[in-house]
C-alpha positions in Angstrom: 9.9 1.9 -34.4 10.4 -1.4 -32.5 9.0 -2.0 -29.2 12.5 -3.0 -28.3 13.6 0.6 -29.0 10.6 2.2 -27.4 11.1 0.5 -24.2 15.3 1.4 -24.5 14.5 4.8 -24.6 12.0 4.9 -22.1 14.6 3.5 -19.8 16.8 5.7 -20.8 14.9 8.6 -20.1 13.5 7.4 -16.9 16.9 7.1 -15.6 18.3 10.2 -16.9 15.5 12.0 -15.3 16.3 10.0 -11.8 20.3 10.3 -11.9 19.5 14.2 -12.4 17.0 13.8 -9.1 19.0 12.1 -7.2 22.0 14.0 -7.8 19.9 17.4 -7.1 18.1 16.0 -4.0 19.9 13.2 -2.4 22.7 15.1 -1.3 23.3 16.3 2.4 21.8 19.8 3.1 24.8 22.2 3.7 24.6 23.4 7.7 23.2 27.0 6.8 20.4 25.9 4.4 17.5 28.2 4.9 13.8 28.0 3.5 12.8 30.4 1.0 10.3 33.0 2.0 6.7 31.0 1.1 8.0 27.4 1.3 7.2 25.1 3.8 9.1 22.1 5.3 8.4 18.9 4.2 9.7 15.3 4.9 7.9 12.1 5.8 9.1 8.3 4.5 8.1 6.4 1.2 7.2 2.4 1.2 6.7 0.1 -1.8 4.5 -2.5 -0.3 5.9 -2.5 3.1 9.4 -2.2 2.5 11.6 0.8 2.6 12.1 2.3 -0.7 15.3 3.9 -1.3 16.4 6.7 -3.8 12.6 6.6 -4.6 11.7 9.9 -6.4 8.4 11.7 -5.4 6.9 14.9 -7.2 4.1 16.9 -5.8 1.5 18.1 -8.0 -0.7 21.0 -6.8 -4.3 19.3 -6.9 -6.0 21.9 -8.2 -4.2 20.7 -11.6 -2.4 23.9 -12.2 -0.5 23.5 -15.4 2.7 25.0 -14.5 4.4 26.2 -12.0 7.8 25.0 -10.1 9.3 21.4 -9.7 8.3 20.0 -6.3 10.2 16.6 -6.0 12.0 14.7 -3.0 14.7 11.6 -3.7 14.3 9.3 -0.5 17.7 8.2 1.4 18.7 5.0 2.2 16.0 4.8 4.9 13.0 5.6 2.7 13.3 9.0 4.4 12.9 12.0 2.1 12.6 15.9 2.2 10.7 18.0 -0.6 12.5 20.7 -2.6 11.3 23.6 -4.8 13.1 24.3 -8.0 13.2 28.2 -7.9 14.9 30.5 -10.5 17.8 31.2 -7.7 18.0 27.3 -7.4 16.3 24.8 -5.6 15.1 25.6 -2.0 14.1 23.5 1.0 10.3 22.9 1.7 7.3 23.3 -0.6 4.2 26.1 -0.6 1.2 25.3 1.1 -1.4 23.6 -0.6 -3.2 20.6 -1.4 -1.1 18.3 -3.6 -1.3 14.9 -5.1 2.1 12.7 -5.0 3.5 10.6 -7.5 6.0 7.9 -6.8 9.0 6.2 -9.0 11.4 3.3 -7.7 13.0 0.8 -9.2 15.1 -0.3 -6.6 18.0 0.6 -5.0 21.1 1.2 -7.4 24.3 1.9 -5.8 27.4 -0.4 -7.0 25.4 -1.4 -10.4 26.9 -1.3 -13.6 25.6 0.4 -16.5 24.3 -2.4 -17.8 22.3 -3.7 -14.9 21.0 -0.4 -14.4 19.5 -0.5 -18.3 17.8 -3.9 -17.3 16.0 -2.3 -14.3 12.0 -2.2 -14.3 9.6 0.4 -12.8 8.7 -1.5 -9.6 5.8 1.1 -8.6 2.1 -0.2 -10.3 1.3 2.8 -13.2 -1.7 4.2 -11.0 0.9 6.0 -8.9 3.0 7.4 -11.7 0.6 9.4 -12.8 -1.5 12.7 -10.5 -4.4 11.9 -13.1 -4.7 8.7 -11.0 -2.3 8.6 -7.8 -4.2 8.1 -4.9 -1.5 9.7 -2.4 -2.1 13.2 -1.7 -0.9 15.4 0.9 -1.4 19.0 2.3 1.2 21.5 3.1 0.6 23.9 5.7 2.7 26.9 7.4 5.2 25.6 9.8 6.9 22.2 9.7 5.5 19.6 7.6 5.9 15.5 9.2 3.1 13.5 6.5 4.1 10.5 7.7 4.7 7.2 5.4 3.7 7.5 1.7 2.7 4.3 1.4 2.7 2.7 -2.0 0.6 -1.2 -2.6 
C-alpha cells in the first residue's frame, strides 16, 4: 500500500470516529437529563497550547489499564468547555465512575462551515504523546459528587 493511501484512511477514520463523537456528545443536554446510578459528574475545559480548543475529543482510560469496559469520552464546545459521558447498554449517560483515569486528547481544529475537502486535508494538531494512555501525561480522578478538574492543558 502507498503511504498516500495509509495516511487517506487514517484520516478518514479519525474523522469518522470524531463526526460520530461530536454528534453523540456535543449536543445540548435535554432539561431532564439525569446521571446514572454509579456515574459521576464531570466537566472541566481543554487547551492546545494556550488556546481554547474546540470540538476537541477527550476519552478517559481507567489507569489501572483495564482492558475493557465502557466508552468514557467528552467533545468540548465552542469554549473549550466539555462534559464526560458513559456509553452504557441503555445509551450514553451523563458523568463517569469514580476512579483514577488517564485522558487522551484529539483536535484538529475547529471545523464548522468546511467543506469535505478541507476537512480531508486537516492534520492532527495534538503532539502523539497525548493520543495515546500508554504515554499521556493528563490524568484525572473522579470522585462521588460533582466533578470541576479544571483545564486539561495540552503543550
Amino acid at each position: 500500500m502507498s503511504s498516500m493511501f495509509i495516511r487517506r484512511f487514517r484520516g478518514y477514520t479519525f474523522l469518522t470516529v470524531a463526526c460520530i463523537l461530536i454528534a453523540g456528545c456535543g449536543e445540548p443536554l435535554p432539561p431532564d437529563f439525569e446521571v446514572a446510578e454509579g456515574l459521576h459528574p464531570v466537566n472541566g475545559e481543554v487547551k492546545v497550547r494556550g488556546e481554547i480548543a474546540p470540538e476537541a475529543s477527550l476519552r478517559l482510560h481507567p489507569a489501572a489499564g483495564a482492558a475493557s469496559g465502557p466508552a468514557i469520552t467528552a467533545v468540548a464546545d465552542a469554549e473549550g468547555k466539555f462534559q464526560v459521558f458513559t456509553y452504557q447498554p441503555e445509551g450514553k449517560k451523563l458523568g463517569a465512575p469514580a476512579g483514577q483515569y488517564k485522558v487522551t486528547v484529539s483536535w484538529q481544529g475547529a471545523t464548522e462551515g468546511m467543506t469535505q475537502e478541507k476537512l480531508d486535508e486537516l492534520k492532527e494538531l495534538v503532539p502523539v504523546k497525548y493520543q495515546k494512555p500508554q504515554t499521556t501525561p493528563l490524568t484525572i480522578e473522579v470522585v462521588a459528587g460533582e466533578n470541576q478538574v479544571g483545564v486539561i492543558a495540552v503543550e
